[in-house]
C-alpha positions, 0 to 999 in steps of 0.5 A, spaced: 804 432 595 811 431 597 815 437 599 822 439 600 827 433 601 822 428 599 820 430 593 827 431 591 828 423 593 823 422 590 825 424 584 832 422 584 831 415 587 825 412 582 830 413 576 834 409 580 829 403 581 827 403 573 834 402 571 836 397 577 830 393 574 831 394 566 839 390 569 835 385 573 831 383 567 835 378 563 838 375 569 830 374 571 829 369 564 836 365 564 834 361 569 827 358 565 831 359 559 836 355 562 830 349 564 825 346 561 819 342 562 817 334 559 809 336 559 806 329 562 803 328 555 810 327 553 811 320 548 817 320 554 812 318 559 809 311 561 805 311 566 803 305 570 796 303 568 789 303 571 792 308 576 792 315 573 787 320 570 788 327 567 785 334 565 782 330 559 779 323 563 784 319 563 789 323 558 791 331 557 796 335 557 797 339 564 797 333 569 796 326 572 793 324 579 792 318 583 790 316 589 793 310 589 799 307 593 804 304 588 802 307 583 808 309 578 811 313 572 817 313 568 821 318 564 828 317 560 831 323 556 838 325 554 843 331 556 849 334 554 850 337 560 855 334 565 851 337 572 845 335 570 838 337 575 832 334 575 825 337 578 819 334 579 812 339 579 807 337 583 800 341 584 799 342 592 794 347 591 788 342 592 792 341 600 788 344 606 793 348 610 798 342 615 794 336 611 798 331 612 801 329 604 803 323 600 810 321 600 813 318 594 820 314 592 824 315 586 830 311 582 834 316 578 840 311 574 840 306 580 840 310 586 833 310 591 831 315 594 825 314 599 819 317 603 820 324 599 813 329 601 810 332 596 811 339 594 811 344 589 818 342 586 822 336 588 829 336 586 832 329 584 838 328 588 845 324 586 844 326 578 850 325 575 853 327 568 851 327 560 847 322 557 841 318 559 837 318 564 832 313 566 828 316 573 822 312 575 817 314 580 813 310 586 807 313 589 809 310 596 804 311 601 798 317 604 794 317 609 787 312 608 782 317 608 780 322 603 782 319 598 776 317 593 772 322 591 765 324 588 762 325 582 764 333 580 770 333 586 777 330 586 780 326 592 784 330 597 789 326 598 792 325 591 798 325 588 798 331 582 803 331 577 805 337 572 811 335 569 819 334 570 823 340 569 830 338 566 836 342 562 834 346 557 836 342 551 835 336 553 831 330 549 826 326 551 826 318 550 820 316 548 817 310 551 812 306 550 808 302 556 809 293 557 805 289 551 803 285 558 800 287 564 797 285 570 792 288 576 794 286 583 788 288 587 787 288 595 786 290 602 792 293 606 797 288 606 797 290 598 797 296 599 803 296 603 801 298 610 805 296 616 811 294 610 817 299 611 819 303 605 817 299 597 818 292 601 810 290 600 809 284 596 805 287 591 811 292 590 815 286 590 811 282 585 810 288 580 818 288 580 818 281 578 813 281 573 816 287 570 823 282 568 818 278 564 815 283 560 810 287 564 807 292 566 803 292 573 797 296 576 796 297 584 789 297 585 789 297 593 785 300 599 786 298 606 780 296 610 777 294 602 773 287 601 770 284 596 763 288 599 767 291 605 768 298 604 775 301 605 778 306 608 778 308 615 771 307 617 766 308 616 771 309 610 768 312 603 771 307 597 767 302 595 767 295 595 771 290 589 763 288 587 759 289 591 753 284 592 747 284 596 741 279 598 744 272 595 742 266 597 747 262 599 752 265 595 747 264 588 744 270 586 743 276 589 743 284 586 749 287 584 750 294 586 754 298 580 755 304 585 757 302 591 763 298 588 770 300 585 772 295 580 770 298 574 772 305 576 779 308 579 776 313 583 769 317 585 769 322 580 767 316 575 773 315 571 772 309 568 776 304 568 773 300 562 773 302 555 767 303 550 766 295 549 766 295 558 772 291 558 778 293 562 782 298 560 790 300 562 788 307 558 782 307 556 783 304 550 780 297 546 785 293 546 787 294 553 785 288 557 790 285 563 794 279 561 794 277 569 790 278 575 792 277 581 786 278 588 786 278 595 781 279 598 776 277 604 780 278 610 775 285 611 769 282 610 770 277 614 773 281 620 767 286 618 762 281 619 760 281 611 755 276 609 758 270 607 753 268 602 754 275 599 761 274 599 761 268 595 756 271 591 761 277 589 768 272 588 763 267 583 759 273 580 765 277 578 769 273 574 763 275 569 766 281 569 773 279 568 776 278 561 780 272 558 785 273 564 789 269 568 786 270 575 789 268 581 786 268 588 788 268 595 784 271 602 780 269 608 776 263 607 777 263 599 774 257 597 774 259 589 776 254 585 774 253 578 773 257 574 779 261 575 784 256 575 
């Protein structure tokens, strides 16, 4: 019980705090009545093809999640507001405390900014004035590791994307993805390492490509081949197509689990739609117009049998649809049939 002095506070201070909260109130809801948020299933969205899944397979309405570097999204809409701000939202809950997280870049209207952490919210800088804005987003790179998964478990080294919080009022533009598109498939140097900020080739070429009317996925792991596995070893992401047991390159038996070209990650999302062709988003329809590889650096530096090798190269076209393919790597001998 309280007695003299502090039961008098006590009964005078708390209509204080009740009436303090009942003023604070109002100004609590203005910020999110001054903001709201383009949900990731928004028609304002694209995002870059064969590198993202959601809550719902490869679609849903609470996020987007890849493991892949160069991966990317783009968003439009409109403000009336002449000090605009932007904010993108990411989950970070499935980071272990200190992990080292994916680093991102973006251009907002022109402007770049790069090697930006992931986070909770991440402010788009140099957002300036009324009318439409065009924001495009790049996953730049994360450490090679921890990155696939397993059936029933996402990778922890992700990028987990909720959705852009922008001004109240404003209108999204709707986009729609590239008629064309094309998959750039490899080990590190695809991936990027070693380049400084987005000068990796294969960023590069999906620029190019994107000025003649495509849209582009990378699909890349350092230390990955043909049957090599990738990331750092003994690494947990499968080989391209993996083949074991050929006889001079013919024959052989191809092993469906431990190769990734039919997946985008280890929690079996498909990257195939339902007549098991590839697919930018699951849908038939779907399949890449170009195809571009380069592999065989690993296997050789892994010592990987050369005659499983050649068998995965050769086998693979199978598997491929009516694409134009282009082919680079160690030792790549490949001629017909992808030319």
């Amino acid at each position: 019980m309280l007695f003299g002095y502090d039961a008098f506070f006590a009964i005078m201070i708390k209509p204080h705090i009740l009436l303090a909260a009942a003023l604070l109130l109002p100004l609590l809801t203005v910020e999110s009545a001054e903001t709201e948020t383009i949900a990731v299933d928004s028609p304002a969205f694209v995002f870059s093809p064969a590198n993202w899944t959601g809550d719902d397979g490869r679609e849903g309405s609470e996020f987007r999640q890849s493991w892949y570097s160069g991966a990317y999204f783009r968003v439009s809409w409109e403000t009336s507001n002449e000090n605009p701000e932007a904010t993108l939202l990411f989950d970070t809950s499935g980071y272990p405390e200190g992990f080292s997280r994916p680093r991102i870049a973006y251009n907002i209207d022109g402007y770049w900014k790069s090697s930006v952490g992931i986070a909770d919210e991440v402010v788009i800088e140099n957002l300036k004035g009324s009318g439409k804005h065009e924001l495009v987003v790049y996953f730049q790179s994360s450490r090679q590791e921890q990155r696939w998964g397993s059936e029933g478990e996402s990778g922890v080294n992700v990028v987990r994307f909720l959705g852009l919080k922008v001004d109240a009022g404003s209108k999204p533009v709707p986009d729609r993805p590239a008629k064309k598109w094309a998959l750039i498939v490899g080990d590190s140097i695809t991936e990027g390492i070693g380049a400084s900020e987005l000068s990796g080739y294969s960023h590069l070429v999906g620029q190019a490509l994107q000025t003649r009317g495509y849209d582009y996925a990378i699909s890349a792991c350092g230390w990955s081949g043909w049957i090599n596995k990738g990331d750092n070893p003994p690494g947990d992401v499968p080989g391209y197509y993996v083949i074991t047991g050929s006889v001079d390159g013919s024959g052989g038996v191809y092993d469906d689990d431990a190769s990734r070209w039919n997946k985008i990650d280890g929690n079996r999302h498909s990257l195939l739609d339902a007549n098991g062709k590839l697919s930018a988003y699951g849908e038939t329809g779907q399949e890449p117009a170009l195809i571009m590889i380069n592999y065989g650096t690993n296997d050789k530096l892994h010592k990987s049998d050369p005659g499983d090798t050649l068998a995965s190269m050769t086998q693979s076209l199978a598997a491929r649809p009516a694409a134009t393919c282009l082919v680079s790597g160690s030792d790549c001998k490949m001629s017909s049939p992808w030319q």
